[in-house]
matplotlib code that plots the C-alpha trace (Angstrom):
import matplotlib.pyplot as plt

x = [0.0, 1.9, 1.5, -0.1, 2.3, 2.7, 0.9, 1.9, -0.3, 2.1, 0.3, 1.1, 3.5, 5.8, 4.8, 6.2, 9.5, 10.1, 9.1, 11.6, 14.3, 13.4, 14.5, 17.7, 18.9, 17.7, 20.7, 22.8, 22.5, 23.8, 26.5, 28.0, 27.5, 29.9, 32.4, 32.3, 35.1, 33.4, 31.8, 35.2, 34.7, 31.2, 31.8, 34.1, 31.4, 29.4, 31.7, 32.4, 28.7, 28.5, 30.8, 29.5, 25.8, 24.7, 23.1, 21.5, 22.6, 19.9, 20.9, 24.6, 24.0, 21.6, 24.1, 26.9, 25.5, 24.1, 27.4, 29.5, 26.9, 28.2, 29.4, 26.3, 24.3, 20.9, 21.0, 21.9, 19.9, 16.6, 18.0, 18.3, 15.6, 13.1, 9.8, 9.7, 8.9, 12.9, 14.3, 12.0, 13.8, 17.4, 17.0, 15.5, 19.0, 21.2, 24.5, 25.2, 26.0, 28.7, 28.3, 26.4, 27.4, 25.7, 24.6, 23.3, 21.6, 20.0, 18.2, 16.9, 14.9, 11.5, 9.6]
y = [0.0, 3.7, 6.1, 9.6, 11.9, 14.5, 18.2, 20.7, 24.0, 26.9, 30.3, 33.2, 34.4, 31.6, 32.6, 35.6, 34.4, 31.7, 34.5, 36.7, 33.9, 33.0, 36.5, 36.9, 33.0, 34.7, 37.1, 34.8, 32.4, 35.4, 36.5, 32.5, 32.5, 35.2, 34.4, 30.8, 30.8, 32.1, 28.5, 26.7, 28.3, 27.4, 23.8, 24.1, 25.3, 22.5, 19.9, 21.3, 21.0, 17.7, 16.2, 18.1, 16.7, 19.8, 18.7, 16.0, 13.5, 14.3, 18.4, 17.5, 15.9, 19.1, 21.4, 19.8, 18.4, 22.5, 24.2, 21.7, 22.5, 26.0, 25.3, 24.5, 28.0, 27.1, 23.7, 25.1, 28.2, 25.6, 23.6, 26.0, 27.8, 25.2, 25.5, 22.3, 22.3, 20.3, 23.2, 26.2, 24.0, 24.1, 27.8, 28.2, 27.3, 28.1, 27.2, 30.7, 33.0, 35.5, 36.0, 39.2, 42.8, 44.2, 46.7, 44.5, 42.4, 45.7, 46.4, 43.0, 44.5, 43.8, 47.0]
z = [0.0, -0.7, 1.4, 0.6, -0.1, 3.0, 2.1, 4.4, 4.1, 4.0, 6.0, 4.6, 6.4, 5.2, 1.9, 2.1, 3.8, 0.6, -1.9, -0.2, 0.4, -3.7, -5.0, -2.9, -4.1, -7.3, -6.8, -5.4, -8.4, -10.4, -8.2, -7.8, -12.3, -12.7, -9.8, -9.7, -7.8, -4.7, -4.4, -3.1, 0.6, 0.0, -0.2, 2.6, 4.5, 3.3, 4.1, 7.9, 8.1, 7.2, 9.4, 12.5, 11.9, 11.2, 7.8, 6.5, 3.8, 1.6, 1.8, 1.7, -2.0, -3.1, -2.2, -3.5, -6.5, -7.1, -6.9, -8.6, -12.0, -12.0, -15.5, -17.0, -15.7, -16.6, -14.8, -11.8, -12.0, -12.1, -9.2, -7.1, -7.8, -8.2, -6.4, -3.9, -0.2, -0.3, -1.7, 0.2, 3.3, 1.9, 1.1, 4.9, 5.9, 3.0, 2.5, 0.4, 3.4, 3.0, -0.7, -1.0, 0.5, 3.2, 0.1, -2.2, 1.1, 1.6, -2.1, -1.1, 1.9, 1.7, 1.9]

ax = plt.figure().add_subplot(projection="3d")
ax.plot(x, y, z, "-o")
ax.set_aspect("equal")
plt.show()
């Protein structure tokens, strides 16, 4: 017998938080395209969390599998953009911290 897949009913408050958390990745995705070298401390980062138990398997393998496709723009673009309640979790918690200015964090503001 399968299961039903689990729904979970997002309020709108949440909503607002993913649509927010969508545009600055958004910006991110552009910022990591045109300096891929700003991922190696990323996966660093990734790695330290990892072994500390600070992320799961499953977000270990997204991550990693995302920013080792910065070669191929539009593939990684979609994955880490892509509109699934495993990827509005990932992007709670992102790995892509330290990439943007303090300026550019800011002309992200919500109004």
């Amino acid at each position: 017998m399968m299961r039903k897949p689990r729904v979970r009913v997002r309020h709108s408050a949440q909503q607002h938080t993913d649509e927010h958390l969508l545009q600055l990745h958004k910006v991110l995705a552009e910022k990591l395209l045109a300096n891929p070298a700003l991922a190696t401390p990323l996966l660093a980062k990734l790695e330290l969390r990892y072994q500390t138990g600070l992320i799961k398997h499953w977000g270990y393998i997204r991550w990693y599998s995302m920013l080792t496709q910065l070669d191929q723009p539009e593939l990684f673009r979609r994955a880490l953009l892509e509109d699934s309640e495993s990827m509005r979790r990932l992007r709670r918690k992102t790995l892509l911290t330290g990439i943007l200015t303090e300026e550019e964090r800011q002309q992200l503001q919500p109004d």
